[in-house]
C-alpha atoms as one frame of an Amber mdcrd trajectory, in Angstrom:
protein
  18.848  34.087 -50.102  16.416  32.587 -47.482  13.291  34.867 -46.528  10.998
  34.428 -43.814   7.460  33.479 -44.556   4.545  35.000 -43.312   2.209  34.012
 -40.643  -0.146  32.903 -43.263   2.445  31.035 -45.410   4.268  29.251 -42.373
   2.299  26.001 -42.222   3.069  25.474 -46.134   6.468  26.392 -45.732   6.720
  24.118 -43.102   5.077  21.321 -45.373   7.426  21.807 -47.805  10.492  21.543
 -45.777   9.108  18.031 -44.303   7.709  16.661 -47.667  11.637  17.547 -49.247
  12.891  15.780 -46.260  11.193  12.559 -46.151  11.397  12.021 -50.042  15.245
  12.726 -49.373  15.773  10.015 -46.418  13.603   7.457 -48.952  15.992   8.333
 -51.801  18.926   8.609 -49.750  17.493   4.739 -48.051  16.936   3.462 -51.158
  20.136   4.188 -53.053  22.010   2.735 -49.743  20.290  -0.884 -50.178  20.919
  -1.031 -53.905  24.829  -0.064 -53.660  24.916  -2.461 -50.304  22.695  -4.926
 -51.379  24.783  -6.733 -54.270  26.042 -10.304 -53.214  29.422 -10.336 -52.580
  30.219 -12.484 -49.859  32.871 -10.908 -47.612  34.586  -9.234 -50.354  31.701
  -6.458 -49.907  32.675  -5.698 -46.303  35.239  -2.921 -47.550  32.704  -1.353
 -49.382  29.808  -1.638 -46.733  32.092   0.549 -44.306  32.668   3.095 -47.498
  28.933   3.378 -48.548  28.376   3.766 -44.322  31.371   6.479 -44.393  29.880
   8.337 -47.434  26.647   8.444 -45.964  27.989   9.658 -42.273  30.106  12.394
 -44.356  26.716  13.483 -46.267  25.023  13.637 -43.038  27.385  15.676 -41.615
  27.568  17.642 -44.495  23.650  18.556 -44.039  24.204  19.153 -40.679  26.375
  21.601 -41.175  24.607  23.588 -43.765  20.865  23.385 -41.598  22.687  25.168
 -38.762  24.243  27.687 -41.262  20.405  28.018 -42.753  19.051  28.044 -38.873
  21.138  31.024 -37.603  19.973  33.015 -40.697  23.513  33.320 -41.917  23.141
  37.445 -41.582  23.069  39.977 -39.091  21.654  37.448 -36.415  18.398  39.694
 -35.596  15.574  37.351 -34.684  11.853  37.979 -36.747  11.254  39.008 -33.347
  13.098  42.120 -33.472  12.259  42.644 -36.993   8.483  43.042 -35.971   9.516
  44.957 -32.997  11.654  47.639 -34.970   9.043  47.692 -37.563   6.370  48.058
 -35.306   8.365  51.474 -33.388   8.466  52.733 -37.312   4.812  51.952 -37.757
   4.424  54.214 -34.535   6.558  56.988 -35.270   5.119  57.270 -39.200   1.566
  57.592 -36.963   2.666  59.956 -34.558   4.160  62.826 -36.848   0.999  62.703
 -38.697
């Protein structure tokens, strides 16, 4: 599903993520004043505290998948280990020539 990037590829990977992330917060911002921002006097109260709910659960809700995306959602091994096992593979393919 998710790959790591290589060394060369990082920085625009990395652009990516941000640019996807700000144009979601300015979305997410913009639909929240539009839905909130109707005149209503205090008959819009009730539906201030739902918008504010909705947006707390979708906030969790991202949360909770970034940390599922963060820890790789696989065997756990860290790049690190990856480079280091591939690296002791590299070494024996060079040795038994």
């Amino acid at each position: 599903m998710c790959t790591p990037l290589s060394g060369h590829r990082a920085a625009t990977g990395s652009a990516l993520v941000n640019s996807v992330r700000q144009i979601s917060v300015t979305v997410g911002v913009a639909v929240l004043v539009t839905v909130v921002g109707f005149p209503g006097g205090a008959a819009s109260r009730p539906d201030f505290r739902i918008v504010w709910c909705v947006a707390a659960v979708l906030g969790l809700s991202a949360s909770a998948v970034g940390v599922h995306l963060s820890r790789g959602g696989s065997s756990g091994r860290t790049a690190f280990a990856v480079s280091k096992e591939a690296e002791a593979d590299a070494r024996t393919l060079t040795d038994a020539s």
